[in-house]
Backbone as XML, in Angstrom:
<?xml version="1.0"?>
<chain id="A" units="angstrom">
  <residue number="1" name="UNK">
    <atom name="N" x="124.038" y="116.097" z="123.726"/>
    <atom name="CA" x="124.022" y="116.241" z="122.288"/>
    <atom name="C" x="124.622" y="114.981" z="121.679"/>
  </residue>
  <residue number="2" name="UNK">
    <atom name="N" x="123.947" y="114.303" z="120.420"/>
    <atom name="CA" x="124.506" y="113.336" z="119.880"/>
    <atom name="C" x="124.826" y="114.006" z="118.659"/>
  </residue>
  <residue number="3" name="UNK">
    <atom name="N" x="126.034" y="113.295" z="118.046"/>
    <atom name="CA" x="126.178" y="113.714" z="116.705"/>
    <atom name="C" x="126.463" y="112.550" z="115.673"/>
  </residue>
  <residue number="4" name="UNK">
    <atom name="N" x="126.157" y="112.433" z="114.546"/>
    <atom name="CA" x="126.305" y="111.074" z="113.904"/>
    <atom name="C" x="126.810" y="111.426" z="112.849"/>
  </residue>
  <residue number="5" name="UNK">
    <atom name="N" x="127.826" y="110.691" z="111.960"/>
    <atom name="CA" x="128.386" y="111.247" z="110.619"/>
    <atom name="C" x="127.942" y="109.898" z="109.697"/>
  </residue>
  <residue number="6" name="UNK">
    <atom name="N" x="127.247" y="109.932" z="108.492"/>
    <atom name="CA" x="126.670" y="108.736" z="107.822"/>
    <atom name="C" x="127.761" y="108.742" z="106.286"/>
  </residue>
  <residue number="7" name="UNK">
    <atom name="N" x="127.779" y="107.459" z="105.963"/>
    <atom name="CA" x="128.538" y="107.671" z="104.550"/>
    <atom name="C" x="127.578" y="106.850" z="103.723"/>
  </residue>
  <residue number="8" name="UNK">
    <atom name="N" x="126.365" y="106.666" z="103.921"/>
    <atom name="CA" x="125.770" y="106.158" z="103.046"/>
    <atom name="C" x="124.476" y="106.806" z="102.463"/>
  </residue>
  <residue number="9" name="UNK">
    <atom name="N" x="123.286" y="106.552" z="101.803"/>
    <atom name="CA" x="122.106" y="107.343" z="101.804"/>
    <atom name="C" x="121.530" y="106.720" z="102.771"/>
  </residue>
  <residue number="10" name="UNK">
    <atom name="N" x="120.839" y="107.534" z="104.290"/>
    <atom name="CA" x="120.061" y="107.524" z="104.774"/>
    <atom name="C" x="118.963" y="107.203" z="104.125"/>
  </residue>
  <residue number="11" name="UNK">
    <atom name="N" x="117.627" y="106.069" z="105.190"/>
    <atom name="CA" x="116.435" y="106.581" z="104.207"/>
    <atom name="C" x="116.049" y="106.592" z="105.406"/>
  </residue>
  <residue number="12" name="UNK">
    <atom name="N" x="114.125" y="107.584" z="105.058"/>
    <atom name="CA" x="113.321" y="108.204" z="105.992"/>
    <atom name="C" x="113.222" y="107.143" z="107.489"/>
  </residue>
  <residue number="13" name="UNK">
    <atom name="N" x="113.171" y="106.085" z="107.208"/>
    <atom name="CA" x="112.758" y="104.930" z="108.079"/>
    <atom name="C" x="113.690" y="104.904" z="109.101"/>
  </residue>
  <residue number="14" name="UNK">
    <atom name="N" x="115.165" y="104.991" z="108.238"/>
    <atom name="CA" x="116.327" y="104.870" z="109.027"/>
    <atom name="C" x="116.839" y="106.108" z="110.167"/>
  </residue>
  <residue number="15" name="UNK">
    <atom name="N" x="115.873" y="107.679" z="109.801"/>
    <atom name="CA" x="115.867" y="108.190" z="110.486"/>
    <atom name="C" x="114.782" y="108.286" z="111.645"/>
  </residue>
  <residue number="16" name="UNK">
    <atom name="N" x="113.938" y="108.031" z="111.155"/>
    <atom name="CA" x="112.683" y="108.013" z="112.053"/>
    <atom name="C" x="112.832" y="106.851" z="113.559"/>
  </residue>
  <residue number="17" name="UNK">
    <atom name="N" x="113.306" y="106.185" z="113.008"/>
    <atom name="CA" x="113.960" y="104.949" z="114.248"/>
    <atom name="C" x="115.010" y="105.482" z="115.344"/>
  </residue>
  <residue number="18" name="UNK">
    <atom name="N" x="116.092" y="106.587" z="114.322"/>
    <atom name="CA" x="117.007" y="106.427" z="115.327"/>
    <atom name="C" x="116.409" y="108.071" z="116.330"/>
  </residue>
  <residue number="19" name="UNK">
    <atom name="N" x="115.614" y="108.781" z="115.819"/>
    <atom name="CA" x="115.070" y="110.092" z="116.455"/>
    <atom name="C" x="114.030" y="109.259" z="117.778"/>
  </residue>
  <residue number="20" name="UNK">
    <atom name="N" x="113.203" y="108.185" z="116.975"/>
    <atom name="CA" x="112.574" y="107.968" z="118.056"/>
    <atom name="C" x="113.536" y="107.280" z="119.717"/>
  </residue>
  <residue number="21" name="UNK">
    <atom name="N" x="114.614" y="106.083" z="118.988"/>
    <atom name="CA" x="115.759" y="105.698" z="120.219"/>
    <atom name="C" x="116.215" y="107.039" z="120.867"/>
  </residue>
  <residue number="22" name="UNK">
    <atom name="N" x="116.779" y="108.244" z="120.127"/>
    <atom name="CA" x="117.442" y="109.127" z="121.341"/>
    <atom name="C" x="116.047" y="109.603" z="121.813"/>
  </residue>
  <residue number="23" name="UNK">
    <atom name="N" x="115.427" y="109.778" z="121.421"/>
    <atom name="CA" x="113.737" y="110.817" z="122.151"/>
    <atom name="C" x="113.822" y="109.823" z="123.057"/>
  </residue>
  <residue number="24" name="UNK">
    <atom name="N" x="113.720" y="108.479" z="123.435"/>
    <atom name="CA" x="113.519" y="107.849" z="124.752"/>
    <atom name="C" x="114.441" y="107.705" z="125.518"/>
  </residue>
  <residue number="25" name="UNK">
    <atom name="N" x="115.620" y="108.086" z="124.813"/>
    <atom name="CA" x="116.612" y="108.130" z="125.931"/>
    <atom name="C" x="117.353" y="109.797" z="126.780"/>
  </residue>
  <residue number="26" name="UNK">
    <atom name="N" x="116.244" y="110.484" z="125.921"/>
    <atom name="CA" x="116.345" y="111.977" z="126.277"/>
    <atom name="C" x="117.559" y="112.676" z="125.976"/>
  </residue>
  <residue number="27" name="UNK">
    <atom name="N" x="118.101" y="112.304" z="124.952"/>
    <atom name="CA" x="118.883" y="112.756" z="124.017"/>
    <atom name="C" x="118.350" y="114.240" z="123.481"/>
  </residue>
  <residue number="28" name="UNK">
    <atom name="N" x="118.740" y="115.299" z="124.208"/>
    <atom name="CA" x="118.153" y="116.541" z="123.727"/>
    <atom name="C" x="118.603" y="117.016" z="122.328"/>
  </residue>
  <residue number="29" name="UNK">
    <atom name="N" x="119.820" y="116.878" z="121.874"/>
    <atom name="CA" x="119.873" y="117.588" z="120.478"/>
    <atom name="C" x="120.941" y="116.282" z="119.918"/>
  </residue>
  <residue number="30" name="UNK">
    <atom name="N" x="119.899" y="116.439" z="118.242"/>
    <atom name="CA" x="120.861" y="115.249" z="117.959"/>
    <atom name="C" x="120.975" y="116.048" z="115.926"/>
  </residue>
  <residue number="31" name="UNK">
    <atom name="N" x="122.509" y="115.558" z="116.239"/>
    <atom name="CA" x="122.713" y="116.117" z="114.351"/>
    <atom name="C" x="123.116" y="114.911" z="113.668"/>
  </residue>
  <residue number="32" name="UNK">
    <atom name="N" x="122.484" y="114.730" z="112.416"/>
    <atom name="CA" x="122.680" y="113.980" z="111.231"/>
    <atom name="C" x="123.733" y="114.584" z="110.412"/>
  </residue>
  <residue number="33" name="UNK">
    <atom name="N" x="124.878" y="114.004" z="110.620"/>
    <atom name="CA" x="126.096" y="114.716" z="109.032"/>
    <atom name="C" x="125.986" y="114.211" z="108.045"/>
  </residue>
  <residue number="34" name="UNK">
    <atom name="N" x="125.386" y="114.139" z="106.881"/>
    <atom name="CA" x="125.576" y="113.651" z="105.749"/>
    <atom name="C" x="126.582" y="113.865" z="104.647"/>
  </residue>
  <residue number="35" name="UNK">
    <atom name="N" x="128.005" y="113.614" z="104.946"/>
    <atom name="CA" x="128.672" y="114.083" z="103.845"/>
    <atom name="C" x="128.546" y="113.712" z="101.822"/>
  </residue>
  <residue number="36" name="UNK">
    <atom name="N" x="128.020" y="112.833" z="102.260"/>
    <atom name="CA" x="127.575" y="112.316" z="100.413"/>
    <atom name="C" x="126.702" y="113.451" z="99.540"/>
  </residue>
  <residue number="37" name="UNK">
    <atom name="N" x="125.817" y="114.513" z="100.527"/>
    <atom name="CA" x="124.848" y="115.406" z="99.926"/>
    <atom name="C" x="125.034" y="116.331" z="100.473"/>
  </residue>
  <residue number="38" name="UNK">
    <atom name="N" x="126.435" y="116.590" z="101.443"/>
    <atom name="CA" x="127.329" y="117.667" z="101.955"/>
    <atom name="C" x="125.983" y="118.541" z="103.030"/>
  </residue>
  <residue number="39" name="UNK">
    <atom name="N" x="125.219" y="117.911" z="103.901"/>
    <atom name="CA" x="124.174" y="118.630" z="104.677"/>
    <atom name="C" x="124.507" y="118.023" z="105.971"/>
  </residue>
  <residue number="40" name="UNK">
    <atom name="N" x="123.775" y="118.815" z="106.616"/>
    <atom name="CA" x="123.665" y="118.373" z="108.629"/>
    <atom name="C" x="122.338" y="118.813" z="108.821"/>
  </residue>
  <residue number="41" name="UNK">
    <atom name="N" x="121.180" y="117.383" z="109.310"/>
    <atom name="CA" x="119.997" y="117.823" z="109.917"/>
    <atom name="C" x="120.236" y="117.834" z="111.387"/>
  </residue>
  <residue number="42" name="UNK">
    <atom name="N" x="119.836" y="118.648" z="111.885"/>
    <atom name="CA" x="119.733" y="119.405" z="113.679"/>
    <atom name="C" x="118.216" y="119.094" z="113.911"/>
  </residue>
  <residue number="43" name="UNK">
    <atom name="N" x="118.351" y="117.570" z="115.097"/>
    <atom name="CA" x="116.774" y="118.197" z="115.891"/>
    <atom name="C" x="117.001" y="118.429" z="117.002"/>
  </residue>
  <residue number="44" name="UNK">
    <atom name="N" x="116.286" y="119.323" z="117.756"/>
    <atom name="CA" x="115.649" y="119.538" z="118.949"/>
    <atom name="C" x="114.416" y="118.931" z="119.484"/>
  </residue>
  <residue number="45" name="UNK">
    <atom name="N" x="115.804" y="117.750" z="120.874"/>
    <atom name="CA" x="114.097" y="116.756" z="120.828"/>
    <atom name="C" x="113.403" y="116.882" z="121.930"/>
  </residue>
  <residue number="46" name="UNK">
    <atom name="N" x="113.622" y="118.339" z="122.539"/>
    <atom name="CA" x="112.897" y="118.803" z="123.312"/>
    <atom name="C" x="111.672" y="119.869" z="123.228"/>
  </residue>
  <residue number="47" name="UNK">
    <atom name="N" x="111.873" y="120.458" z="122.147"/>
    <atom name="CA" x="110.887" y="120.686" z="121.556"/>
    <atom name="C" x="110.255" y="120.568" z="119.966"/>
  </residue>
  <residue number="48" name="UNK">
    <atom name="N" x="110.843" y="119.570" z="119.736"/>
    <atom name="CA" x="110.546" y="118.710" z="118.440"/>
    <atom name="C" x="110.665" y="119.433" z="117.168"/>
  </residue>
  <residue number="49" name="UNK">
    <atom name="N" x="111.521" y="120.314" z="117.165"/>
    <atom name="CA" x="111.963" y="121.748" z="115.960"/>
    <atom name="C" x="113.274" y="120.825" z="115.143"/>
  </residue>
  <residue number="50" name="UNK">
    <atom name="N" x="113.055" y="120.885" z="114.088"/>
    <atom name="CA" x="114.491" y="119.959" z="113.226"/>
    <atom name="C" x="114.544" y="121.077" z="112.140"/>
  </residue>
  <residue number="51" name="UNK">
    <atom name="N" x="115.756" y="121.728" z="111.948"/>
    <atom name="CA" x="116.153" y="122.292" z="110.674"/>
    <atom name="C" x="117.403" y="121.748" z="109.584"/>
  </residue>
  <residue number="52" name="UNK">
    <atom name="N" x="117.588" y="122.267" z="108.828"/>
    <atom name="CA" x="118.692" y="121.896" z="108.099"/>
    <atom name="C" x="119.945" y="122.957" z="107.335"/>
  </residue>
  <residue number="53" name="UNK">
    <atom name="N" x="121.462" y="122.455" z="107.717"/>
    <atom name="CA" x="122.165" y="123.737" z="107.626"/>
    <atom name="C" x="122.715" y="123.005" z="106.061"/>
  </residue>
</chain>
């Protein structure tokens, strides 16, 4: 499991890059903390399911 805490605005690009780096390194579950918009995205990159708490 990776977990990452960001203090800035993410953008789409910036996530899409770092999902694709853990997917090749078989990084099975990885969470985005965003405290600026107080959310956490969860993917599952084993079966490619991402929700948001």
């Amino acid at each position: 499991m990776m977990r990452e805490m960001f203090g800035y605005k993410l953008t789409q690009a910036d996530r899409t890059l770092k999902l694709t780096k853990y997917k090749r390194a078989r990084v099975r579950e990885y969470w985005m903390i965003d405290p600026d918009y107080k959310r956490v995205y969860v993917y599952d990159l084993e079966t490619c399911e991402s929700y948001k708490i």
